[in-house]
DSSP file (Angstrom, degrees, kcal/mol; ACC not computed):
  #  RESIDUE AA STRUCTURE BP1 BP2  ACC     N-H-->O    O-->H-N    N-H-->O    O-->H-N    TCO  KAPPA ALPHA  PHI   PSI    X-CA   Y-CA   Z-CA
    1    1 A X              0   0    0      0, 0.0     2,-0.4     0, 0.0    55,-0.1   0.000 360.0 360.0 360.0 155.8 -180.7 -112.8 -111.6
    2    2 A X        +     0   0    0      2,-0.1    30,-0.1     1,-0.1    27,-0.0  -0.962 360.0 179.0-162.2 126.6 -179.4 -116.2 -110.8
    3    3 A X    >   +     0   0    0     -2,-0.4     3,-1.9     3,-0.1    24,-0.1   0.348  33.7 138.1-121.8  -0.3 -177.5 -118.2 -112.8
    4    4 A X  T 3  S+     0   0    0      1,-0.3    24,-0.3    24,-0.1    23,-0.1  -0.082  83.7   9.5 -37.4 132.3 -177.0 -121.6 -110.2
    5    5 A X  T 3  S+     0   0    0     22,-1.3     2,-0.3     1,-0.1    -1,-0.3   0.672  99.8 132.5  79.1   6.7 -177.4 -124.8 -112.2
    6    6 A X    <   -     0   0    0     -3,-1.9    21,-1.3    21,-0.3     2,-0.5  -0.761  40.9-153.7 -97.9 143.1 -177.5 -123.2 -115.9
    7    7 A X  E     -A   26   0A   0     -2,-0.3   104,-3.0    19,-0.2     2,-0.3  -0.942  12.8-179.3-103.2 129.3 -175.6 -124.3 -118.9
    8    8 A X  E     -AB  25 110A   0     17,-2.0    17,-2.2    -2,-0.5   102,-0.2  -0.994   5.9-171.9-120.6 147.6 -174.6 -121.8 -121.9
    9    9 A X  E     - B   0 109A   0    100,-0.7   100,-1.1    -2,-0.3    15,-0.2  -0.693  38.8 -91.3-115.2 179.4 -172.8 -122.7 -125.0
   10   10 A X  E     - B   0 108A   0     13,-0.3    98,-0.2    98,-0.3     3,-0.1  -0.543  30.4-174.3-122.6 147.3 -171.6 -119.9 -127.5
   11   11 A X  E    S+     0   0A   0     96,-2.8     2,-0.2     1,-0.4    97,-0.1   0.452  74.6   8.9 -99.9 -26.9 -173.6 -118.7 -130.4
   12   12 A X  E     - B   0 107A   0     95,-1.7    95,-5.5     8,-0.0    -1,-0.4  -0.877  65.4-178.8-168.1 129.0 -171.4 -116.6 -131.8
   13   13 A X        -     0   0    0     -2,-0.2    93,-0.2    93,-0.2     4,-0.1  -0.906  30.7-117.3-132.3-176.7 -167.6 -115.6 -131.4
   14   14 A X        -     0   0    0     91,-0.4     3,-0.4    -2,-0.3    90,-0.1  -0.633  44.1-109.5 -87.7 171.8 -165.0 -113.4 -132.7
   15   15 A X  S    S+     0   0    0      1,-0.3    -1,-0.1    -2,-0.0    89,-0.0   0.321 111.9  64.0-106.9   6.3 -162.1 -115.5 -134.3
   16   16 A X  S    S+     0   0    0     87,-0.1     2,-0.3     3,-0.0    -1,-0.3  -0.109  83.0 110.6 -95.7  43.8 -159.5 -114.8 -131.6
   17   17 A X        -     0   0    0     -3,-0.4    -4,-0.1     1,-0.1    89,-0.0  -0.771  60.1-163.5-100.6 142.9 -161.7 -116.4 -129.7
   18   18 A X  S    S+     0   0    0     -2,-0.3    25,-0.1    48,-0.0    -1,-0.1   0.906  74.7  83.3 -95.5 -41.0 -160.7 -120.3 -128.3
   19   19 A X        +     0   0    0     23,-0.1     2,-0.4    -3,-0.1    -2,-0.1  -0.079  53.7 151.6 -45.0 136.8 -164.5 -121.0 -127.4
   20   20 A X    >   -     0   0    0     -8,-0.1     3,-1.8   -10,-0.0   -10,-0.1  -0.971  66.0 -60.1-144.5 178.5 -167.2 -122.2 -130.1
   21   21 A X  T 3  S+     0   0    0     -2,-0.4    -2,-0.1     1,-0.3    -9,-0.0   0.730 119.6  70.9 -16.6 -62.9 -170.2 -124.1 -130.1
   22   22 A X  T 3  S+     0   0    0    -13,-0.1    -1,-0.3    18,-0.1    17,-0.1   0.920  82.3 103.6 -34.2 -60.2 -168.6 -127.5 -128.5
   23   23 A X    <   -     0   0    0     -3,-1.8     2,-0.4    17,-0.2   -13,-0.3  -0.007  56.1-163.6 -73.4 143.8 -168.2 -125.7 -125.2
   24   24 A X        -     0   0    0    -15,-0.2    15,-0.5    15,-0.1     2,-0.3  -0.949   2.4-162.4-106.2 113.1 -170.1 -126.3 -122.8
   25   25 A X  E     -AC   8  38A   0    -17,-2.2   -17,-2.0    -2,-0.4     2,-0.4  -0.891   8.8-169.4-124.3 131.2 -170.2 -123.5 -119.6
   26   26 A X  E     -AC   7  37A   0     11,-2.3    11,-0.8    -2,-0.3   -19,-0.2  -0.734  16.9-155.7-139.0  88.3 -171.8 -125.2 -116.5
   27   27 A X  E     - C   0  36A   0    -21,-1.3   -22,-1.3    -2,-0.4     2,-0.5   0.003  15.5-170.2 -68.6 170.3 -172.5 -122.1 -113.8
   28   28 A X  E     - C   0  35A   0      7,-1.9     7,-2.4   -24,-0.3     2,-0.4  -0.959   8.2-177.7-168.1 136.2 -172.9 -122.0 -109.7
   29   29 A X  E     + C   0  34A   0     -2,-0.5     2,-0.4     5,-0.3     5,-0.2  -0.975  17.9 168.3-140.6 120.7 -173.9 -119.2 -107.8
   30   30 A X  E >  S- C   0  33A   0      3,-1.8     3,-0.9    -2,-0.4     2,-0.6  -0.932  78.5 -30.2-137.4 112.7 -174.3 -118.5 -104.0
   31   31 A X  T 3  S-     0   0    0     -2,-0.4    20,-0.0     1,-0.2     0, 0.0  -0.710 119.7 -32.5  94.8-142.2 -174.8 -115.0 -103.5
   32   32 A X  T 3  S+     0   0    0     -2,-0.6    20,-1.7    -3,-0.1     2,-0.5   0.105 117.2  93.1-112.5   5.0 -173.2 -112.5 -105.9
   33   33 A X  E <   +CD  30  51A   0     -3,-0.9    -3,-1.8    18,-0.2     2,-0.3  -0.868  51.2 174.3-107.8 127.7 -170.2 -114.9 -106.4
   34   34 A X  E     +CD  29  50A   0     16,-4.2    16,-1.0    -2,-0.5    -5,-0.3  -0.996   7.9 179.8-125.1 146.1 -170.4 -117.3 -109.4
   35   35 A X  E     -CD  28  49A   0     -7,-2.4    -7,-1.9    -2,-0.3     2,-0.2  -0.819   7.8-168.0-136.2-175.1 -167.8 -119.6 -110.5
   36   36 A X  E     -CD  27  48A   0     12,-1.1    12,-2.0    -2,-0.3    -9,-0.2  -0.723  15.0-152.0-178.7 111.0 -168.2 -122.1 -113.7
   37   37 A X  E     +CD  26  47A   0    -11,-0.8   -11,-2.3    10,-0.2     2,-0.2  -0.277  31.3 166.8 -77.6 159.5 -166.1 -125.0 -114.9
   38   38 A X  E     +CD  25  46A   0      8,-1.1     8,-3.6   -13,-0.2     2,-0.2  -0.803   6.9 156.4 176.4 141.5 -166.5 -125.5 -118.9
   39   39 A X  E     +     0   0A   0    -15,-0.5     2,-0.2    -2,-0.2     5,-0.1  -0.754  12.3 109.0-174.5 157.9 -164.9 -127.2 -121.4
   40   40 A X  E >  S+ D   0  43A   0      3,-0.6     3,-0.8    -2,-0.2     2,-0.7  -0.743  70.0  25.6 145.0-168.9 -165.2 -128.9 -125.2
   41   41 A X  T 3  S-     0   0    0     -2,-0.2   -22,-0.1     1,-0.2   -20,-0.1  -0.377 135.0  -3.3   4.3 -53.7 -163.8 -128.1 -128.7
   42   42 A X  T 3  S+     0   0    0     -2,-0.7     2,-0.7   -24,-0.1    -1,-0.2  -0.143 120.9  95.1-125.9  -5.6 -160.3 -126.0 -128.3
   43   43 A X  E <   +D   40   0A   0     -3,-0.8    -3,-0.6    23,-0.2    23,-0.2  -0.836  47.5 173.6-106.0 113.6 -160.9 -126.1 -124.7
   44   44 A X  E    S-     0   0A   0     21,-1.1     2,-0.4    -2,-0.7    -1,-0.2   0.919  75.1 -22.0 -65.0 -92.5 -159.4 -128.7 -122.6
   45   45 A X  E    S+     0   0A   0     21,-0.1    20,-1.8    -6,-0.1     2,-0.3  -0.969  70.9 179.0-138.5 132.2 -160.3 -127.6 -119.4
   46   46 A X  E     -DE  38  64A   0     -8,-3.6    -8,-1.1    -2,-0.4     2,-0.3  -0.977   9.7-157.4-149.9 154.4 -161.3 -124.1 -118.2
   47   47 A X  E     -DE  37  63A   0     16,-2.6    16,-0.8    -2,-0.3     2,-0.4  -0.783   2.7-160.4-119.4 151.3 -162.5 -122.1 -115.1
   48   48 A X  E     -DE  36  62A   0    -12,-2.0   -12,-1.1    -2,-0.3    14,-0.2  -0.993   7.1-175.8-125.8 158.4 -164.3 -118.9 -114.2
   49   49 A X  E     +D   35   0A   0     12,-1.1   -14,-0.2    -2,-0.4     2,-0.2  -0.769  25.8 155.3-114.4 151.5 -164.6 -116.6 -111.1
   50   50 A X  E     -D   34   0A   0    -16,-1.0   -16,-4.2    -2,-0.2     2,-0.3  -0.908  43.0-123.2-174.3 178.2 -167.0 -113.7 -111.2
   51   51 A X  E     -DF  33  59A   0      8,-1.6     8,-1.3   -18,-0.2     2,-0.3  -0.758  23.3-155.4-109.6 164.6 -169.1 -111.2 -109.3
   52   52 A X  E     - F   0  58A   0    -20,-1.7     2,-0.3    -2,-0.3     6,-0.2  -0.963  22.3-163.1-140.3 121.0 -173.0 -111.2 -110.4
   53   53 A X  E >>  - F   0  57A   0      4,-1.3     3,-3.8    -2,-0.3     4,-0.8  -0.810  36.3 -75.8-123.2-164.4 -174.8 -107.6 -109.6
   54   54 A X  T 34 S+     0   0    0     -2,-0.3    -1,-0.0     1,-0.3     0, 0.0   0.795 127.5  43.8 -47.1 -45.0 -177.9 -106.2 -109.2
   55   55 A X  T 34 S-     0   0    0      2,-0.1    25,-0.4     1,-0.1    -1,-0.3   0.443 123.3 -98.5 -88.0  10.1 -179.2 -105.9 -113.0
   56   56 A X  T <4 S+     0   0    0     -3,-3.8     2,-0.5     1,-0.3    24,-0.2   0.830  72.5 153.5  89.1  21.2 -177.6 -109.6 -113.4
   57   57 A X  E  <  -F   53   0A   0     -4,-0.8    -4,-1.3    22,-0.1    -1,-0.3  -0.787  39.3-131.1-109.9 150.5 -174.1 -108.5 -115.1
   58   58 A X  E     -F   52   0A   0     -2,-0.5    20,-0.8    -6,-0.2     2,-0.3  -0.557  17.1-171.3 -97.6 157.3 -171.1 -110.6 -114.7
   59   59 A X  E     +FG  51  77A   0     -8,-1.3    -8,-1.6    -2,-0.2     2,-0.3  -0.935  39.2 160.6-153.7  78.2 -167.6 -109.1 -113.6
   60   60 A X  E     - G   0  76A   0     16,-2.5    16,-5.8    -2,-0.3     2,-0.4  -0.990  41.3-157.8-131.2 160.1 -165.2 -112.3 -114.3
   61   61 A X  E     - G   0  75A   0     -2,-0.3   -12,-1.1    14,-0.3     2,-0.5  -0.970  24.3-173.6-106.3 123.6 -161.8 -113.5 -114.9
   62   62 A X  E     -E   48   0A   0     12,-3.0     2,-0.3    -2,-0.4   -14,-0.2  -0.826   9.9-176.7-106.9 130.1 -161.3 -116.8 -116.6
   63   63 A X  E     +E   47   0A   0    -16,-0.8   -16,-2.6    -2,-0.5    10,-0.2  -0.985  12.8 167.3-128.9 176.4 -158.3 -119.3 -117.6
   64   64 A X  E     -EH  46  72A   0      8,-0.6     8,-1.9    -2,-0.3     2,-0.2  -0.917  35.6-108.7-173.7 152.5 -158.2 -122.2 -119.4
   65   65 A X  E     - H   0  71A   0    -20,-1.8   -21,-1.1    -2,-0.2     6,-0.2  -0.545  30.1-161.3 -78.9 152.7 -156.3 -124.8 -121.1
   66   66 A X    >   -     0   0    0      4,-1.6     3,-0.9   -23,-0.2   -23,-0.2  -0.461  32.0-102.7-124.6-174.9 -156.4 -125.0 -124.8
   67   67 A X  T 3  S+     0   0    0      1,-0.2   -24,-0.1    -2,-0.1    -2,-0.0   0.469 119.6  63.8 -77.5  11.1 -155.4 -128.2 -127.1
   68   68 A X  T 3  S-     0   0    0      2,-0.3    -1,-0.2   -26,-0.2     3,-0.1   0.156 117.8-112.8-121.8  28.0 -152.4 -126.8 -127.9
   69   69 A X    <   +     0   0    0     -3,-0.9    -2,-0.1     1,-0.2    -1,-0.0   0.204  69.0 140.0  80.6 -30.5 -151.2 -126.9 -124.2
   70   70 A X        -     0   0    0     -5,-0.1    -4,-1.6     1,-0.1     2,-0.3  -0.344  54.9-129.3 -88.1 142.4 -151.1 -123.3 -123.8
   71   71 A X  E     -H   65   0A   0     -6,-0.2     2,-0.4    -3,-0.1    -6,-0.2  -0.664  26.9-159.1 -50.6 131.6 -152.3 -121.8 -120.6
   72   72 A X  E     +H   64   0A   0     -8,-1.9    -8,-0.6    -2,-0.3     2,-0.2  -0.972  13.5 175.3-128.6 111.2 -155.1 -118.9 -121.4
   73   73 A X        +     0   0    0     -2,-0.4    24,-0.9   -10,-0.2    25,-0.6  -0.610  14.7 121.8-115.8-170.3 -155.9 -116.2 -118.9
   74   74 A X  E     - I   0  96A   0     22,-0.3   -12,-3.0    -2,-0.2     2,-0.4  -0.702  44.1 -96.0 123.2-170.8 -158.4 -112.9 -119.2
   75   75 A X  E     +GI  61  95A   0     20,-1.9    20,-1.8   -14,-0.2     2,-0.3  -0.915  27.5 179.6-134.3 137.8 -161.1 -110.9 -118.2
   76   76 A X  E     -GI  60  94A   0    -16,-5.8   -16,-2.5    -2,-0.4     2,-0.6  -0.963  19.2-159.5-143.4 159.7 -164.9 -110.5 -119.3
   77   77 A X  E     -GI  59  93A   0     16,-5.4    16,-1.1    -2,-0.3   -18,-0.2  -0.933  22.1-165.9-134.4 135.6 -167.9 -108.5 -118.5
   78   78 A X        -     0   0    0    -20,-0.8     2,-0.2    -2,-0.6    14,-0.2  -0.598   5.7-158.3 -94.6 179.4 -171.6 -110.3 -119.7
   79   79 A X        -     0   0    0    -22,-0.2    12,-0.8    -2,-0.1     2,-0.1  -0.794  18.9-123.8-139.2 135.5 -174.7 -108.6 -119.9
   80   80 A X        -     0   0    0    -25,-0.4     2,-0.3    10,-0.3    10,-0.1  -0.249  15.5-163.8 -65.8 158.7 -178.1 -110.6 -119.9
   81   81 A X        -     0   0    0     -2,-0.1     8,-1.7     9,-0.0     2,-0.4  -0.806  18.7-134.6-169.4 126.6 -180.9 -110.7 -122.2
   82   82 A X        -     0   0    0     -2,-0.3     6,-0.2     6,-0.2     5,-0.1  -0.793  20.2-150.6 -68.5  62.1 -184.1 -112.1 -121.3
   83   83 A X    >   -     0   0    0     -2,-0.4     3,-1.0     1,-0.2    -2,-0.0   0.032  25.2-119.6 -81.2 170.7 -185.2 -114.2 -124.0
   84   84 A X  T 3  S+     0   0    0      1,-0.2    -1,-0.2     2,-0.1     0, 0.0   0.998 115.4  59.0 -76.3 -34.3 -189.3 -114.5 -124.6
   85   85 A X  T 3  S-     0   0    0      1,-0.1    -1,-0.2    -3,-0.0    -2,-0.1   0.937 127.2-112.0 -11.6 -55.3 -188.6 -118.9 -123.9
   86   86 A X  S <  S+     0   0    0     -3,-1.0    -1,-0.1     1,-0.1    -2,-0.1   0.341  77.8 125.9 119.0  -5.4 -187.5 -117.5 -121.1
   87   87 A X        -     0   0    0     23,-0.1     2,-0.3    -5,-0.1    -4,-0.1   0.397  51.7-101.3 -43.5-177.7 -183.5 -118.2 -121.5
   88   88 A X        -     0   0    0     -6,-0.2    22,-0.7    -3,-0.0     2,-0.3  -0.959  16.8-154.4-139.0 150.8 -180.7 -116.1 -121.4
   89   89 A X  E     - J   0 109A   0     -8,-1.7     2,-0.7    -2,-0.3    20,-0.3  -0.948   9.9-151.6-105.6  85.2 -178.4 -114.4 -123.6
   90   90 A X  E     - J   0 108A   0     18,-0.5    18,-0.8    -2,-0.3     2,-0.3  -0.756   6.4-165.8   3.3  40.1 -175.1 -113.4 -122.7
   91   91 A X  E     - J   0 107A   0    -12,-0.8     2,-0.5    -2,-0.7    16,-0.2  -0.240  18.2-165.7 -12.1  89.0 -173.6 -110.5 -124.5
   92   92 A X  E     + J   0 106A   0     14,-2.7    14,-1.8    -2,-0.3     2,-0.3  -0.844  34.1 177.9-147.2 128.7 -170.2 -110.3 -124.0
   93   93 A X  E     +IJ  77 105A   0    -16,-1.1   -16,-5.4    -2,-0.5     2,-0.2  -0.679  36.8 156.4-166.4 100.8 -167.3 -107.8 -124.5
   94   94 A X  E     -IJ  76 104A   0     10,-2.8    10,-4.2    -2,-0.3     2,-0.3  -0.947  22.9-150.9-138.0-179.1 -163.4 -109.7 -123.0
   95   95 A X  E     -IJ  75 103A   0    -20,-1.8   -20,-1.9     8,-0.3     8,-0.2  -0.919  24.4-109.3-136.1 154.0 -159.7 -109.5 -123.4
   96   96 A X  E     -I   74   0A   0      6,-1.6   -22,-0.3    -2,-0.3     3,-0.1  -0.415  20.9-175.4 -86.0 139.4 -157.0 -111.5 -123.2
   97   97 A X  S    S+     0   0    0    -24,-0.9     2,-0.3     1,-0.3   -23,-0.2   0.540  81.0  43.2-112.9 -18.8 -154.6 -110.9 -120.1
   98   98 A X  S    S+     0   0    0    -25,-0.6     2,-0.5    -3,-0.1    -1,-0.3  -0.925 109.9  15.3-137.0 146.1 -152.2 -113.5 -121.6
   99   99 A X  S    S-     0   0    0     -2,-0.3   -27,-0.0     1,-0.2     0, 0.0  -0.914 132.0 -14.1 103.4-122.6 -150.9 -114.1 -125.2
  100  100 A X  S    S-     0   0    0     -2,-0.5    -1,-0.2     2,-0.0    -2,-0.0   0.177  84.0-133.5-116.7   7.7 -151.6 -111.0 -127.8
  101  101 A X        +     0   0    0     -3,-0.3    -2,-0.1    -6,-0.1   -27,-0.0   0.773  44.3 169.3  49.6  14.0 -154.0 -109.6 -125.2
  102  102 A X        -     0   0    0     -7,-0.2    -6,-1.6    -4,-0.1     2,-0.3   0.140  25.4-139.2 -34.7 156.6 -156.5 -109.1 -128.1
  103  103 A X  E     + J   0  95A   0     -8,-0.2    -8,-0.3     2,-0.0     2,-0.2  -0.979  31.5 156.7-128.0 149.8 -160.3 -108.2 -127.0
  104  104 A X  E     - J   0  94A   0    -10,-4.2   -10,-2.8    -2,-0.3     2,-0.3  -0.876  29.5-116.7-153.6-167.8 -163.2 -109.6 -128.7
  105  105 A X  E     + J   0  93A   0     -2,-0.2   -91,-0.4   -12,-0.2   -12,-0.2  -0.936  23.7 171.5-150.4 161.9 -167.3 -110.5 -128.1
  106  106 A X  E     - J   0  92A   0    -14,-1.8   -14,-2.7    -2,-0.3     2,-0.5  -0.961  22.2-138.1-159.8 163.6 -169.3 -113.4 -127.9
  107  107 A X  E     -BJ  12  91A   0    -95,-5.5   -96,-2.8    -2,-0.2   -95,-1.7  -0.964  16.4-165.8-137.2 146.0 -172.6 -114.3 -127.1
  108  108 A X  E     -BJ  10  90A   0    -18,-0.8   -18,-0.5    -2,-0.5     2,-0.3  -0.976   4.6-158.3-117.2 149.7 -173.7 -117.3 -125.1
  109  109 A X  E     -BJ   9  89A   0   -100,-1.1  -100,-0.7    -2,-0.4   -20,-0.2  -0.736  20.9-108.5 -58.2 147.1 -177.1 -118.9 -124.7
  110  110 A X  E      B    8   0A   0    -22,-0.7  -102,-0.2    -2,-0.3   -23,-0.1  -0.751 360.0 360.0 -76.6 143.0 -179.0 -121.3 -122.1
  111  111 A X              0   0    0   -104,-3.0    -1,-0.1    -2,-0.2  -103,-0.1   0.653 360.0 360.0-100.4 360.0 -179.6 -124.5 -123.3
């Protein structure tokens, strides 16, 4: 799977979550490396690294700036979903490395 050029925004998150609908996730892929700038509603500006393998699941660590100033680090792993459009759906299970270290899930879409 290959996620170069795609946009997702969030459908749903848990409420330690900074992300919501406003954000915008705008991915690049070459290879098995993906990275992804994103940023709207609570999110100033925020980055991800990650590894992409065979069955399309993501291995990343993200930070990001929030409105409140704070620096935000952690770690997430998606799973894909096929949807019959033809999108994808983003299933995804992260944690906080910085802050209360909390874990929570979210789901993204393609728009």
């Amino acid at each position: 799977m290959n996620y170069n050029n795609k946009i997702f925004k969030v459908v749903s998150n848990t409420s330690n979550g900074e992300t919501s609908e406003e954000v915008l996730f705008r991915y690049k892929q070459e290879g098995e490396v993906l990275t992804c700038n994103y940023s709207g509603g609570q999110i100033i500006e925020g980055h991800l690294i990650a590894v992409v393998n065979n069955n399309g699941e993501i291995d990343m660590r993200y930070h990001q700036i929030n409105r409140k100033g704070e620096t935000m680090t952690g770690i997430c792993k998606s799973t894909p979903e096929i949807l019959p459009n033809g999108k994808i759906r983003l299933y995804e299970e992260w944690q906080w490395t910085s802050g209360d270290c909390s874990k929570g899930t979210s789901i993204l879409e393609e728009i």
